[in-house]
ZADO-323312 format. One record per residue (C-alpha): y, z negated, x. Coordinates in nm, 3 decimals. Each point is the difference from the previous one (the first is absolute). Layout:
# residues N
      py      pz      px
       Y       Z       X
...
***
This chain:
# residues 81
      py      pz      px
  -0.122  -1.637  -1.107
  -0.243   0.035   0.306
  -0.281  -0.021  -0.172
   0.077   0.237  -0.304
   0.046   0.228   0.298
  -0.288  -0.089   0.214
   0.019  -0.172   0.347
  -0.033   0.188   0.335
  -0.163  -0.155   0.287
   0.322  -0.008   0.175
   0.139  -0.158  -0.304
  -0.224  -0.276  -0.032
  -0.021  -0.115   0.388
   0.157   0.171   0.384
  -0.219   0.305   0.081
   0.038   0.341   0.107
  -0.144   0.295  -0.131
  -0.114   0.280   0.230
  -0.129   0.356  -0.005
  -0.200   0.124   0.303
   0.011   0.395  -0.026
  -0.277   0.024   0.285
  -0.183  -0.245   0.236
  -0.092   0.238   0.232
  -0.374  -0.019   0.177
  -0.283  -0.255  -0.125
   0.011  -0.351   0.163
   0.328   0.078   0.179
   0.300  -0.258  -0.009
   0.263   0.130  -0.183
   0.374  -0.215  -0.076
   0.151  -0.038  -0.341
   0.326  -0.107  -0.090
   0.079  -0.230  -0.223
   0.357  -0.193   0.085
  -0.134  -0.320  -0.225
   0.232  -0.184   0.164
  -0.308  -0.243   0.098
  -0.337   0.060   0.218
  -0.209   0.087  -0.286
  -0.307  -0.213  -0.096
  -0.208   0.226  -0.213
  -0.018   0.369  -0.148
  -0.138   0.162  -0.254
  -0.159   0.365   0.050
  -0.075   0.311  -0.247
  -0.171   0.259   0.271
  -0.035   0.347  -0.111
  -0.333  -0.028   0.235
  -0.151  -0.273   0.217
   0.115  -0.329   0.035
   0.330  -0.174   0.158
  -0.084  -0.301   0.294
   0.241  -0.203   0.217
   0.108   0.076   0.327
   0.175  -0.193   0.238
   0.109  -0.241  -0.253
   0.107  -0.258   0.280
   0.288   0.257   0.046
   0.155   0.088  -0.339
   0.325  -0.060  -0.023
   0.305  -0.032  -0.314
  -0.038   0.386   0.024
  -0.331   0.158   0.052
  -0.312  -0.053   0.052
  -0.317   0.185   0.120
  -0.269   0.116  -0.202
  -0.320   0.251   0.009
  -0.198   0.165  -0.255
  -0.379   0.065   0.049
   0.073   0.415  -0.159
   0.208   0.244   0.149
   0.307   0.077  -0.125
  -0.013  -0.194  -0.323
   0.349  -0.099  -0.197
   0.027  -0.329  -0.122
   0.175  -0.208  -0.210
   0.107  -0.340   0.142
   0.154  -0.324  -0.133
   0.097  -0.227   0.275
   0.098  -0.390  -0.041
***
């Protein structure tokens, strides 16, 4: 039955998916939540400009976690296991 109706990433293993309306100035930290339930070990990004980098991984928790983008004010699209 899952199939005929296609998978979803949260279907198919424990992620999160997140939208970031706005991520404020270039280069500056900014803190998403996520509530995985788990310090997340990776993340996929869809950036409506620049590009999303780490920050302060040593520090994310089961909840958030910090992240900057290299554009101003860019949304993105984020799914975090």
């Amino acid at each position: 039955m899952a199939l005929t109706n296609r998978l979803r990433f949260q279907d198919n293993f424990q992620c999160k998916l997140v939208d970031v309306l706005d991520t404020g100035s270039a280069d500056t930290e900014f803190i998403v939540t996520h509530n995985l339930g788990a310090v997340p070990t990776h993340y996929l990004a869809n950036a409506s400009a620049g590009y999303v980098y780490d920050s302060d991984r040593a520090n994310w928790t089961d909840e958030e976690m910090k992240l900057k983008c290299s554009a101003p004010n860019a949304s993105l699209k984020l799914v975090i296991f």
